[in-house]
C-alpha positions in Angstrom: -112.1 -47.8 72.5 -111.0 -46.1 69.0 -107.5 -46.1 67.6 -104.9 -43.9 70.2 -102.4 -42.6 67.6 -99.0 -41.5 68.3 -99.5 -39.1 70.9 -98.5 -41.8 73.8 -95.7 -43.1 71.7 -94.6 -39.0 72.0 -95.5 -39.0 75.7 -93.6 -42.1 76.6 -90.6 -41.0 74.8 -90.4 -37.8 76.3 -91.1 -39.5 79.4 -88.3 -41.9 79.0 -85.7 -38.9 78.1 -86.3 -36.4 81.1 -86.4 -39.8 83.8 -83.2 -40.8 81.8 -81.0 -37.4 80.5 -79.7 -35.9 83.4 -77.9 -39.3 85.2 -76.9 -40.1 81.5 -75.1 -36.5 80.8 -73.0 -37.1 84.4 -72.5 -40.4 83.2 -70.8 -39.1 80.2 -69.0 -36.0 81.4 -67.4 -38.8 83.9 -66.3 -41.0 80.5 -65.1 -38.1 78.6 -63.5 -36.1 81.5 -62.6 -32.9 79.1 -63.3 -29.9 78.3 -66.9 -30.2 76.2 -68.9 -30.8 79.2 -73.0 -31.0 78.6 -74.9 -29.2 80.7 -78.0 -31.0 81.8 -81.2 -30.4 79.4 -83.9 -28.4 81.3 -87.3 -30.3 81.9 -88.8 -27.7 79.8 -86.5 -27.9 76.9 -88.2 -31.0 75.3 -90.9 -30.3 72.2 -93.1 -31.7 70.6 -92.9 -29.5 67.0 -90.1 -26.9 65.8 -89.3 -23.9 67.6 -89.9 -20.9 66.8 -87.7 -18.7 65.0 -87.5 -14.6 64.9 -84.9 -12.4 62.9 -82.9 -15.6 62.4 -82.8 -17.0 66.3 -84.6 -19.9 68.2 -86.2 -18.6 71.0 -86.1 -21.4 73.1 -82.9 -22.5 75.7 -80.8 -24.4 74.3 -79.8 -27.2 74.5 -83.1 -28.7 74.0 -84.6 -32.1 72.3 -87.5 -31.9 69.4 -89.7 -34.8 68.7 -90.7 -34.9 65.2 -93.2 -36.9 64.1 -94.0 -37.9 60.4 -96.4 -39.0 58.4 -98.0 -42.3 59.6 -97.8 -45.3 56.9 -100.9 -48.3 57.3 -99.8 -51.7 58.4 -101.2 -55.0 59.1 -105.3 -54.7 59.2 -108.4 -56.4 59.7 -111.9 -55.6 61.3 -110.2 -56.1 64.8 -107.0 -55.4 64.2 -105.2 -52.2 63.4 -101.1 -51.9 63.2 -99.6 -48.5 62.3 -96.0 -47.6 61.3 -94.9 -44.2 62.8 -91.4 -42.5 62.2 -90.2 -40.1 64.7 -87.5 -38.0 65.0 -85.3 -37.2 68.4 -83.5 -34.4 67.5 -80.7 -32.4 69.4 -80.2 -28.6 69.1 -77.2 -27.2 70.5 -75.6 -23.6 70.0 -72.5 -22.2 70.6 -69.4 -19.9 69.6 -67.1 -22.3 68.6 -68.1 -25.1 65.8 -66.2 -28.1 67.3 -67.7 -27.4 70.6 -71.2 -27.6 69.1 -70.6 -30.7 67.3 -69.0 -32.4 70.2 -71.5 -31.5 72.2 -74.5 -32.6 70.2 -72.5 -36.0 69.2 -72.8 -36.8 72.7 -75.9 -35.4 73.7 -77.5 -37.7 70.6 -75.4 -40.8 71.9 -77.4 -40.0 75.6 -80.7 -40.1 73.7 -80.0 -43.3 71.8 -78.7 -45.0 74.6 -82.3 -43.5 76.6 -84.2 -44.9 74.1 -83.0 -48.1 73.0 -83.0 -49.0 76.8 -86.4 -48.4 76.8 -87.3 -50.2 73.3 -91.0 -50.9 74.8 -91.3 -47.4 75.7 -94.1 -48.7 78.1 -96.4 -49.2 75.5 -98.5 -52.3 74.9 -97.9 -53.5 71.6 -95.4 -51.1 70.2 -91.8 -51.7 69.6 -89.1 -49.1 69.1 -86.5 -49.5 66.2 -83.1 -47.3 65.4 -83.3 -46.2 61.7 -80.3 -44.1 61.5 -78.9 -40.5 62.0 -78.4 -36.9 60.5 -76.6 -33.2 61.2 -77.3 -30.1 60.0 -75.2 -26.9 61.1 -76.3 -23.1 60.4 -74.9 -19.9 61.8 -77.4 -17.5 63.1 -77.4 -14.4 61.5 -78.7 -12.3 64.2 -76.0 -13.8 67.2 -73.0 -15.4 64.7 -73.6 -18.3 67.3 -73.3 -22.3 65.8 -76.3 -23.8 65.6 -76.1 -27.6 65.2 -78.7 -30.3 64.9 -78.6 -33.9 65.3 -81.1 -36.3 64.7 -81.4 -40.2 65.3 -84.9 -41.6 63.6 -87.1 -44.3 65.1 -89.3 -46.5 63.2 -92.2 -47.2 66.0 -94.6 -50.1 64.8 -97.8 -50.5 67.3 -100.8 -52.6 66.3 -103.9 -51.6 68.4 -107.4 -53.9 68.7 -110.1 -51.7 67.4 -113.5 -52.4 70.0 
């Protein structure tokens, strides 16, 4: 058997968040118990590359979780013996009218997906381990609604060494 790649990393991630999202968004409306309730992320609001965008407006539902995944880097390897570095990115899109909303909203939606993932650090996945490497947010207005757009990212540094037959 050849070298897998990241695709299962991708599958088991996705996996983990859709088994995962929907008790962890009740479980935080409960904690919070305001006003900025999440609404539960549809099954088929997780991707695996950027939306698309036309006149200035996603045209998927939001909110919805992107998996982004980056270059590969080389690791550890001999003639049996392969070990990969991957970085992917979780990232959370919510929109909205109202800007404090939005980044309420996608705080806590990208606190559910951290909590998913490092609960699942294996993500079922012989030989790969599942690291947190950090955050970012980017807001925009879209031109063609005036709506908040707002994204937040965690990264996650995914090392997986794989025997080469």
């Amino acid at each position: 058997m050849g070298l897998v790649g990241v695709e299962p990393i991708l599958v088991a991630m996705e996996a983990a968040l859709k088994n995962g999202m929907a008790a962890k968004v009740a479980a935080l409306n409960a904690e919070y118990a305001d006003a900025y309730t999440l609404a539960t992320i549809a099954a088929d609001a997780y991707y695996w590359h950027l939306p698309s965008v036309e006149g200035g407006r996603i045209l998927i539902g939001l909110p919805a979780i992107v998996l982004i995944t980056e270059p590969a880097t080389p690791g550890e390897s001999n003639p049996d013996f392969y070990e990969t570095h991957y970085s992917i990115v979780a990232d959370v899109l919510v929109r909205g009218t109202d800007g404090g909303d939005v980044t309420r909203r996608c705080l806590r939606y990208n606190r559910a997906v951290k909590e998913i993932l490092a609960a699942r650090n294996s993500l079922s996945i012989s030989g790969a381990s599942c690291t947190f490497a950090g955050e970012h947010r980017h807001e925009t207005t879209e031109p063609a609604s005036g709506d908040y757009l707002q994204d937040f990212a965690s990264r996650w540094y995914i090392t997986r060494g794989e025997y080469v037959a």
